[in-house]
C-alpha positions as CSV (number, residue, x, y, z in Angstrom):
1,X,0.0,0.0,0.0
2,X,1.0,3.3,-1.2
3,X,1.7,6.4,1.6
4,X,-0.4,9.0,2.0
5,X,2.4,11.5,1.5
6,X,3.8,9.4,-1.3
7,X,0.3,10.1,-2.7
8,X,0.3,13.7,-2.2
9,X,3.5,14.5,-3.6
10,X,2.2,12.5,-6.5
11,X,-0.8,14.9,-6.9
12,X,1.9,17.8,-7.7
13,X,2.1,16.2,-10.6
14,X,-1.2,16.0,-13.1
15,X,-0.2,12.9,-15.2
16,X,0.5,10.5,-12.1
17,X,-3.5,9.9,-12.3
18,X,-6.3,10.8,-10.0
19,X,-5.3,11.3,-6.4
20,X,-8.7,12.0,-5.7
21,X,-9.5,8.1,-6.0
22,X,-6.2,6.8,-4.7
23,X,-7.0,9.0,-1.4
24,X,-10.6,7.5,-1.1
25,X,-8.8,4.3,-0.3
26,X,-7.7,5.8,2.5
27,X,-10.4,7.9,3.7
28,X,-14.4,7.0,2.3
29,X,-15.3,9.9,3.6
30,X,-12.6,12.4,1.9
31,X,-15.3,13.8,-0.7
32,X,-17.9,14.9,1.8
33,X,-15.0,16.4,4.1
34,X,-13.3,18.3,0.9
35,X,-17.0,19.7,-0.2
36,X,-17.7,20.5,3.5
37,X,-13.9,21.9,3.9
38,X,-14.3,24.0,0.8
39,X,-17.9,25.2,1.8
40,X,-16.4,26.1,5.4
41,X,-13.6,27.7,3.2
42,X,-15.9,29.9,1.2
43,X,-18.2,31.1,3.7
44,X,-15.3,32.4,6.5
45,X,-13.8,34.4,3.2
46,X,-17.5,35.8,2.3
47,X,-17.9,36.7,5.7
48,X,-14.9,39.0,5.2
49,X,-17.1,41.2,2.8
50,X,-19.9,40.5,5.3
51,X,-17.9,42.3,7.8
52,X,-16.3,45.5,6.1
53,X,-19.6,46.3,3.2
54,X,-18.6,48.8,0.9
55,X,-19.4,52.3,2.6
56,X,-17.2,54.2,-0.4
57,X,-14.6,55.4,1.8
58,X,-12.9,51.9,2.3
59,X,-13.0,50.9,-1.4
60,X,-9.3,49.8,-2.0
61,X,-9.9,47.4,1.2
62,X,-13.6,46.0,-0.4
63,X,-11.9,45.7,-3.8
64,X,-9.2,43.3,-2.7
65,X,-11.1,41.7,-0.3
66,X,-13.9,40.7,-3.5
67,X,-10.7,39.8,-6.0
68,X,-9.7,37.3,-2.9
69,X,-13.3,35.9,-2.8
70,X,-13.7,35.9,-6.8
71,X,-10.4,34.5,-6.9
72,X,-11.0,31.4,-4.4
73,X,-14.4,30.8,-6.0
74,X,-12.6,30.9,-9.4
75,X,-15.2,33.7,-10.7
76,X,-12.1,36.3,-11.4
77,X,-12.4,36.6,-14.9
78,X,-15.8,38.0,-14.3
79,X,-14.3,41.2,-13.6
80,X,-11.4,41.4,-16.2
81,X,-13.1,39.9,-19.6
82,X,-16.6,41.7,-20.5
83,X,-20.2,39.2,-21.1
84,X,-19.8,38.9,-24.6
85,X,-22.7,40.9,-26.4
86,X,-24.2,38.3,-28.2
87,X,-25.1,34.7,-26.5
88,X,-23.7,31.9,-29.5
89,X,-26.0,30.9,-32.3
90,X,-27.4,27.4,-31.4
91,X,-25.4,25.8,-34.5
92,X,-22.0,27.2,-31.9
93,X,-20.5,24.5,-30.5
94,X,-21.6,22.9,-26.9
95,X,-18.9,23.6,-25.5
96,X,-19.2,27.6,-26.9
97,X,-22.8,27.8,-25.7
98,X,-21.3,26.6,-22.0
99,X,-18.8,28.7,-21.8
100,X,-21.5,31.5,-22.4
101,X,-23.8,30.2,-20.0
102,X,-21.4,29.8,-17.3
103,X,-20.0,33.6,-18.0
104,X,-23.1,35.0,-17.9
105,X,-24.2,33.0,-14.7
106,X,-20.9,34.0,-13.0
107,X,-21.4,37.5,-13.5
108,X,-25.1,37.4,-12.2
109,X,-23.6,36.2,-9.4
110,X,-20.6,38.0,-8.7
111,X,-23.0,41.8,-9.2
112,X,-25.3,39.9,-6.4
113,X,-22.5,39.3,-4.3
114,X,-21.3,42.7,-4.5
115,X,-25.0,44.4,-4.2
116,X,-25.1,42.4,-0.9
117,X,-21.6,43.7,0.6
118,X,-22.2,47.2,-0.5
119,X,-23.8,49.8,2.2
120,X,-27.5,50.1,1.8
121,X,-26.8,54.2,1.7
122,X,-24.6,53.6,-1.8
């Protein structure tokens, strides 16, 4: 049987194969304890905006503080690369048409996320 940190060291490395599996040998639980680690994750760095909303005077602080959150939830991009203006004809690829999807959903839900963590006066 395999380490565990033989395993992880393995994982810094993509082609070794899917660490993912070769850790549920070890621990049958590991999925629900990652999704429940990363939900625990996401909510303590939300609850940073939570804390300091945007009043206008402590913008620089908000701004970084939403790249942190955008950048852990992977949603980023939605501040550096525009919507595109039209959604993709339905002859586009699947793949296309996703990627459109998923943009536009990210962006719905990154203005919500700031809307929330703004001051109610702005």
């Amino acid at each position: 049987m395999k380490s565990l940190s033989a395993l992880v060291l393995k994982s810094i490395h993509p082609p070794f194969g899917n660490l993912l599996a070769e850790l549920r040998r070890f621990d049958p639980y590991l999925s629900w304890k990652i999704t429940m680690t990363t939900n625990t994750s996401n909510n303590i760095l939300r609850s940073i905006l939570d804390k300091e909303k945007l009043s206008g005077m402590n913008f620089l602080d908000w701004h970084r503080n939403l790249r942190i959150v955008l950048k852990h939830d992977r949603k980023l991009y939605v501040l550096e690369k525009p919507v595109p203006e039209e959604e993709p004809p339905s002859s586009a690829p699947k793949a296309e048409r996703d990627a459109y999807k998923k943009h536009v959903d990210d962006a719905n839900e990154t203005a919500r996320l700031m809307l929330a963590t703004m001051n109610s006066e702005l």
